[in-house]
C-alpha positions as CSV (number, residue, x, y, z in Angstrom):
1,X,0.0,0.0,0.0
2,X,3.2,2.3,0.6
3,X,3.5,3.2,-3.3
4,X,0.0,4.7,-3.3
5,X,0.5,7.0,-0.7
6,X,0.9,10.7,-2.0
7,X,4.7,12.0,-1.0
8,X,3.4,14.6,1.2
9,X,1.4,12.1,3.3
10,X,2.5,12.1,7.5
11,X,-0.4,10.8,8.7
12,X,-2.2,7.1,8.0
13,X,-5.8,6.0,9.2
14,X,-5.9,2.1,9.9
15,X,-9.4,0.4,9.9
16,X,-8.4,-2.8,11.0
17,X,-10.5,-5.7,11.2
18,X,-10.3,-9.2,13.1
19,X,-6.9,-10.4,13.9
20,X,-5.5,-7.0,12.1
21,X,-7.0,-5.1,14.8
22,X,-3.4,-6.8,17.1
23,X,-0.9,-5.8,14.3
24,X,1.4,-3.4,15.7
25,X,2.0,-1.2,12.8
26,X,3.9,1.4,14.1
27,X,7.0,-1.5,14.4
28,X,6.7,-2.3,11.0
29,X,10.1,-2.2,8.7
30,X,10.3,1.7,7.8
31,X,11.8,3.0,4.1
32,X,15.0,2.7,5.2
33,X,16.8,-0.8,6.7
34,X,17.0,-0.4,10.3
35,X,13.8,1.8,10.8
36,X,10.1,1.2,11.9
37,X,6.9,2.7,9.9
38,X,6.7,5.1,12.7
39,X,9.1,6.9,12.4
40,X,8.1,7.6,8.7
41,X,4.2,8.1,9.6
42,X,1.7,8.8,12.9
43,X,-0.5,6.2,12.7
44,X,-3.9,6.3,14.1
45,X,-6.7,3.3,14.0
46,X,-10.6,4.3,13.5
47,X,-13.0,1.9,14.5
48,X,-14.9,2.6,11.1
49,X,-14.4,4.8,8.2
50,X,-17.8,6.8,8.6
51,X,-16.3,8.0,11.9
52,X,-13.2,9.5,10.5
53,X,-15.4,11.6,8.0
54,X,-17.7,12.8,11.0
55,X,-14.4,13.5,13.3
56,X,-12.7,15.5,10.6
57,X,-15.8,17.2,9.5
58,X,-16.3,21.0,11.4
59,X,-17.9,19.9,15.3
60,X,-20.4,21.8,16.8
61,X,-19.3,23.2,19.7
62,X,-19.9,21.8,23.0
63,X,-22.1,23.9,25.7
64,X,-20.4,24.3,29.4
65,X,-17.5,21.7,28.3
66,X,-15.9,20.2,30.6
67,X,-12.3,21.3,32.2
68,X,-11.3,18.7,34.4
69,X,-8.6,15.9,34.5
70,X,-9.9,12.4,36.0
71,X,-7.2,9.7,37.6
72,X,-7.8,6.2,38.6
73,X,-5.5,4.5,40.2
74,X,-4.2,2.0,43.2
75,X,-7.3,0.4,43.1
76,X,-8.6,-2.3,46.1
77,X,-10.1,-4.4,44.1
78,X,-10.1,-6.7,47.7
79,X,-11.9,-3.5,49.1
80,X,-15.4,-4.3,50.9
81,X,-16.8,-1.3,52.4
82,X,-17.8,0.1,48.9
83,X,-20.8,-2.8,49.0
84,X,-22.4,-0.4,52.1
85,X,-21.3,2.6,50.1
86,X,-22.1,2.4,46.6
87,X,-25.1,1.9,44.8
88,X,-24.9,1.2,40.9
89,X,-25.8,3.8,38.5
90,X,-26.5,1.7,35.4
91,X,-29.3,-0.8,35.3
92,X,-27.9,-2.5,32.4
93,X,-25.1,-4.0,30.6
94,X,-23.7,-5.1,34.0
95,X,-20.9,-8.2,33.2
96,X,-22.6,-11.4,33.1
97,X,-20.9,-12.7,35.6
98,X,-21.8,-16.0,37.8
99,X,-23.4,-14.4,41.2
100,X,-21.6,-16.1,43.8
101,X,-18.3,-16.1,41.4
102,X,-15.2,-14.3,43.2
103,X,-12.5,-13.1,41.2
104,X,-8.7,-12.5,41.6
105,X,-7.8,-9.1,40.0
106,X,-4.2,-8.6,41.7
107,X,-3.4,-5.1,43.3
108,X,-1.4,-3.1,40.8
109,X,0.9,-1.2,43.4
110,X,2.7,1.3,40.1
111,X,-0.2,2.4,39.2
112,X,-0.2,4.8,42.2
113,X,2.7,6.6,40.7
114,X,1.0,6.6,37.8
115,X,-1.7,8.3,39.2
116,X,0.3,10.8,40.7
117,X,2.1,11.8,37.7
118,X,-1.1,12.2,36.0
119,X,-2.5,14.4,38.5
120,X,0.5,16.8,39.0
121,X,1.0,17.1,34.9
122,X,-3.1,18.1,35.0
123,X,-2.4,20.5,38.1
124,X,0.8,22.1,36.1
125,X,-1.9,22.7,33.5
126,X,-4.4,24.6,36.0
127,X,-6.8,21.4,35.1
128,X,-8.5,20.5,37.9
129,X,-8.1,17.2,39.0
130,X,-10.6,14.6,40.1
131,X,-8.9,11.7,41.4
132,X,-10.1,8.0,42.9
133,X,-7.8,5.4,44.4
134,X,-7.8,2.6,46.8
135,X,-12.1,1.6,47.9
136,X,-12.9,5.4,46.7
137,X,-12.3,3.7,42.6
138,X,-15.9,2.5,42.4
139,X,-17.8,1.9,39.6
140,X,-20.4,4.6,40.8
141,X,-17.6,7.3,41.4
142,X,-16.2,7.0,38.1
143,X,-19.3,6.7,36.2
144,X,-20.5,10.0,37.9
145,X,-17.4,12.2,36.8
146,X,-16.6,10.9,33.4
147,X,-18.8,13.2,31.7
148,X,-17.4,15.9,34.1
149,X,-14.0,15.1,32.2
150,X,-12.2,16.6,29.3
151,X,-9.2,13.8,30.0
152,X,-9.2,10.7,31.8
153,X,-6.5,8.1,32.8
154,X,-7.9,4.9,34.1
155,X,-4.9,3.4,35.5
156,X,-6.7,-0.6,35.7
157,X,-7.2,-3.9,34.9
158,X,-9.1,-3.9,31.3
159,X,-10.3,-7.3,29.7
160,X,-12.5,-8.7,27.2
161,X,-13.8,-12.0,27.4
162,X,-12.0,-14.7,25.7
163,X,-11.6,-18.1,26.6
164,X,-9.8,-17.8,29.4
165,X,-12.5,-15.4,31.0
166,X,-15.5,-17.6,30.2
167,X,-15.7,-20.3,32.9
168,X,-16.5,-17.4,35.0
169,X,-19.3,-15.8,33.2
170,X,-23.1,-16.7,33.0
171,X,-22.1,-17.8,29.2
172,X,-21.2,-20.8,28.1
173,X,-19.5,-21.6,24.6
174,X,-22.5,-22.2,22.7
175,X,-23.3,-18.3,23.5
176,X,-20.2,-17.7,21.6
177,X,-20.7,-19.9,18.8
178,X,-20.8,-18.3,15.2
179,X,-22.4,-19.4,12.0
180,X,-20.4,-20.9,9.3
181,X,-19.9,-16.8,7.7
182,X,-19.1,-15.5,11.1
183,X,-21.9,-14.4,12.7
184,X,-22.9,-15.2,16.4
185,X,-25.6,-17.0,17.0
186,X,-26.1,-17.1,20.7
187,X,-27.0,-14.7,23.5
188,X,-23.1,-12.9,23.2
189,X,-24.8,-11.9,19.9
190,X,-27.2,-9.0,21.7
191,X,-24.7,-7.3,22.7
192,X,-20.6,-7.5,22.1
193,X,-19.4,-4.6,24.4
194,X,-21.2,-6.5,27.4
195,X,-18.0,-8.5,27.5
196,X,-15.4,-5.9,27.7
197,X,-14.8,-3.6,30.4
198,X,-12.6,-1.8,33.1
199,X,-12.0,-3.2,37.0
200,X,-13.0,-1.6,39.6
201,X,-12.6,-1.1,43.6
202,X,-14.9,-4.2,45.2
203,X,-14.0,-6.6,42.3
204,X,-13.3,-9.4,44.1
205,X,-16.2,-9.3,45.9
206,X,-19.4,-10.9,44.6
207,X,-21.3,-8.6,46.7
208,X,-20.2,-5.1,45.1
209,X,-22.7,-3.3,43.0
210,X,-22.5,-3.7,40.0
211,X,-19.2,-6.5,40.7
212,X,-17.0,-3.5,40.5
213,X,-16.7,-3.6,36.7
214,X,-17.7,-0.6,34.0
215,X,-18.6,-2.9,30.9
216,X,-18.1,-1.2,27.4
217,X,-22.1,-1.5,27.2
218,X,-22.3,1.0,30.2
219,X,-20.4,3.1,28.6
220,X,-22.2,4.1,25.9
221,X,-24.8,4.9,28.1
222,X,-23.0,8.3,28.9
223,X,-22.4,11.2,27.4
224,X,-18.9,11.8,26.7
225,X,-18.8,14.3,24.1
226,X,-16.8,16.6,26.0
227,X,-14.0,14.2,26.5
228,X,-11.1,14.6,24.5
229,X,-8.6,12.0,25.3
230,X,-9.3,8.6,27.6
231,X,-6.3,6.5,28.0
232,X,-6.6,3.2,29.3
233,X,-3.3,2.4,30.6
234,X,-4.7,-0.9,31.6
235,X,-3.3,-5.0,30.7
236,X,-5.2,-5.4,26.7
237,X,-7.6,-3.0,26.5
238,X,-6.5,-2.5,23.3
239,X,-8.4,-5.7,22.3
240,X,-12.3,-6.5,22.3
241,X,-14.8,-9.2,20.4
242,X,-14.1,-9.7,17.4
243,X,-17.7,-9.6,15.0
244,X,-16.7,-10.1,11.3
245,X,-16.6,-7.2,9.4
246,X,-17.9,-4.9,12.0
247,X,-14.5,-4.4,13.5
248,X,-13.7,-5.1,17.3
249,X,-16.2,-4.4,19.7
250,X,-13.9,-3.2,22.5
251,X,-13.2,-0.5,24.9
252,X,-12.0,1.9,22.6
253,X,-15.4,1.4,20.3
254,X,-17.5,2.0,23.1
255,X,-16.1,5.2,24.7
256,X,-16.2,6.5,20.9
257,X,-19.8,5.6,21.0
258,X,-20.3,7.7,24.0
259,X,-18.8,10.6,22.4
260,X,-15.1,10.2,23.5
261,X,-12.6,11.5,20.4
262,X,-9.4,9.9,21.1
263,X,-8.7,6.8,22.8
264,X,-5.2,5.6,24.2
265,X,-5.1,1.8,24.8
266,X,-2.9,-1.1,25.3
267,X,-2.7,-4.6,23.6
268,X,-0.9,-5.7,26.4
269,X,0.5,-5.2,29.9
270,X,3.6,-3.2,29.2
271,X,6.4,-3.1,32.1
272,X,5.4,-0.6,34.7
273,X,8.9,1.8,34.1
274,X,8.2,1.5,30.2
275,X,4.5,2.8,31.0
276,X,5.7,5.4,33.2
277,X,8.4,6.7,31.4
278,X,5.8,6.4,28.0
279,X,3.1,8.1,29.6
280,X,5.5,11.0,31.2
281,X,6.8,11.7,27.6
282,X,3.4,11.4,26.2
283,X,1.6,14.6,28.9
284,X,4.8,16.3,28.6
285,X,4.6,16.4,24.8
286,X,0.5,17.0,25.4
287,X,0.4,20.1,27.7
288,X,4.0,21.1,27.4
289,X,4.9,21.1,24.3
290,X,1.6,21.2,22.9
291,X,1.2,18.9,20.0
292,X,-1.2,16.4,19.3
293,X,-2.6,13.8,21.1
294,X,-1.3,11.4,18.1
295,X,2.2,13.2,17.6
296,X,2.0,13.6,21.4
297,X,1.8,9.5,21.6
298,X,4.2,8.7,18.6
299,X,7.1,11.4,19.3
300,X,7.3,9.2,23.1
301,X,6.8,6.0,21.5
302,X,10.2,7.1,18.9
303,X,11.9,8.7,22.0
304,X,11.3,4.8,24.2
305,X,12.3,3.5,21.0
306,X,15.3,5.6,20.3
307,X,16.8,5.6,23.9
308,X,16.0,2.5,25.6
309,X,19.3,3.7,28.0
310,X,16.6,6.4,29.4
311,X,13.7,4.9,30.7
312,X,14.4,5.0,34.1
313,X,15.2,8.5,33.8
314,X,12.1,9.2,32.0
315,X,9.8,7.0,34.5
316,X,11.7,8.8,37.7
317,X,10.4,12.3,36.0
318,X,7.1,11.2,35.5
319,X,6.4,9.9,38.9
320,X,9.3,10.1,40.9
321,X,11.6,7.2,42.5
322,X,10.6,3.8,40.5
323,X,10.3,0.7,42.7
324,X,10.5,-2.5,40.6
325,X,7.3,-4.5,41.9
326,X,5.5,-6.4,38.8
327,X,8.5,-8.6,38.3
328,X,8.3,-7.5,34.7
329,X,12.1,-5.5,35.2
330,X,13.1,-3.7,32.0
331,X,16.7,-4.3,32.0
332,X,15.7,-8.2,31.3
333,X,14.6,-7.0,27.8
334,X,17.9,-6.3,25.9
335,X,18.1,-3.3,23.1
336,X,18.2,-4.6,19.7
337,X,21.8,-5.2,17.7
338,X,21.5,-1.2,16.9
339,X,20.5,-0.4,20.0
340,X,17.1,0.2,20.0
341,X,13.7,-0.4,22.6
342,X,12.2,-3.7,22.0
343,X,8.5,-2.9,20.8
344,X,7.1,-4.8,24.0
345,X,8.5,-1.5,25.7
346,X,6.6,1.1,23.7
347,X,4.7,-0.9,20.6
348,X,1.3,-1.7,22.8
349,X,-0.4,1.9,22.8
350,X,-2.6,2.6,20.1
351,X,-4.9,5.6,20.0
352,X,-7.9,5.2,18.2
353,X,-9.5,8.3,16.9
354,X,-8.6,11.4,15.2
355,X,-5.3,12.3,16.5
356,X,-6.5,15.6,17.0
């Protein structure tokens, strides 16, 4: 496709579809030997091309938009006061989960940092910051302020449900069965985003409202239009159900639905110092230097790439000392023979959307 692509051409939609939607294409072989596509192009996925055209066409404006930054992060996802606190907000579209099933989403101890960084870039910026951690990172809390939000970081566990995620839900595999051309044929058929969705404070508990999830179904309940930029700095929220030739049905899809323009994602959990020195590079390029979100994202992703030597550096400026405490230590994964950041350090984040 390279050689139909005008000269003057810098930035590239991708429309992906099924397995595509998981191709990293910004590490793809470059012009030149030696390089990657990104550093020849910002590359940007759309969930569909009708999108694009309605993105790119002239917006009216928002009334009363919203100004405010919103963090989530150090969730207790053993927390269970929040069943005496909370109540849910959303009727429907909660996971289908078994009721007396008790999950085991682990305690993600960076993400505090994370949050932190976020919330001090946003305060350098005179945003003000609305910020949930520990049993205060409810479902109810964050569905509440979203639409008070012109950016979000939802530092979280993210998942769609696979295999792996099925013995746990009300569905069994003949709810996920497809006809001969693809299409589904059992109850997963009413409603794809229902099986995607963010964790929660109360998660583990069978008793939390709601099970301490926000499914991609809920989402589109709410309007977003004011939000300009959600990143999910989550493990694969980047990935969704696939449905033929309607794309993936994931998280990114269903904050676009409700309005949200850009979307920052994962397709993977990426080392905790690689995500904090990508995100620091990312808010700094953002609100400092003040380009786009897309050449906000792909001018950190070359800089990870380019200077593998720095990411401590660039993690301790984002959210102070680093503590190693995932296990996933970056100085495990060697540089390439010309020195360069192996893609699982910056590759995973995609944003979806505009760019703009």
């Amino acid at each position: 496709m390279r050689k139909e692509l005008p000269a003057l051409i810098k930035t590239v939609y991708v429309c992906p579809d099924a397995t595509l939607c998981q191709v990293l294409f910004a590490a793809l072989p470059g012009d030149k030997p030696g390089t990657i596509l990104l550093e020849d192009f910002a590359v940007a996925m759309i969930p569909h091309a009708p999108f694009l055209l309605d993105k790119l066409w002239p917006q009216d404006p928002v009334m009363n938009p919203p100004n405010a930054a919103l963090v989530v992060g150090g969730v207790k996802y053993d927390a269970d006061t929040v069943v005496a606190k909370t109540e849910s907000l959303v009727k429907r579209g909660e996971p289908l989960l078994k009721p007396d099933e008790k999950r085991g989403w682990g305690y993600l101890p960076a993400t505090v940092g994370e949050a932190n960084g976020f919330a001090k870039a946003a305060e350098q910026k005179k945003f003000p910051v609305i910020r949930f951690t520990g049993e205060e990172a409810t479902t109810t809390a964050v569905l509440r302020e979203l639409p008070n939000a012109k950016f979000v970081h939802l530092a979280t566990h993210g998942f769609f449900a696979d295999e792996s995620f099925r013995s746990a839900f009300q569905l069994d595999d003949k709810d996920y069965e497809k006809m001969a051309w693809g299409e589904r044929r059992g109850r997963a058929v009413n409603s794809p985003l229902v099986m995607t969705g963010l964790v929660f404070a109360g998660a583990n508990h069978p008793r939390t409202p709601g099970r301490g999830i926000v499914t991609g179904e809920q989402l589109i309940d709410l309007d977003l239009g004011g939000l300009e930029l959600a990143v999910l700095s989550a493990c694969e929220t980047g990935l969704g159900d696939v449905a033929g030739g309607q794309g993936t049905f994931g998280l990114q899809r269903a904050f676009h639905y409700a309005g949200t323009t850009n979307v920052v994602c994962s397709l993977w959990k990426v080392p905790d110092q690689s995500t904090a020195a990508l995100m620091g590079l990312f808010y700094r390029n953002l609100w400092t230097q003040n380009l786009s979100p897309l050449e906000s994202l792909r001018q950190a992703q070359l800089e990870i790439y380019k200077n593998p030597g720095k990411i401590g550096e660039f993690a301790k400026g984002f959210r102070g000392t680093f503590e190693e405490v995932s296990g996933q230590g970056d100085l495990e994964i060697k540089p390439d023979k010309n020195g360069r950041a192996h893609p699982l350090l910056w590759a995973a984040f995609t944003l979806s959307g505009p760019g703009r």
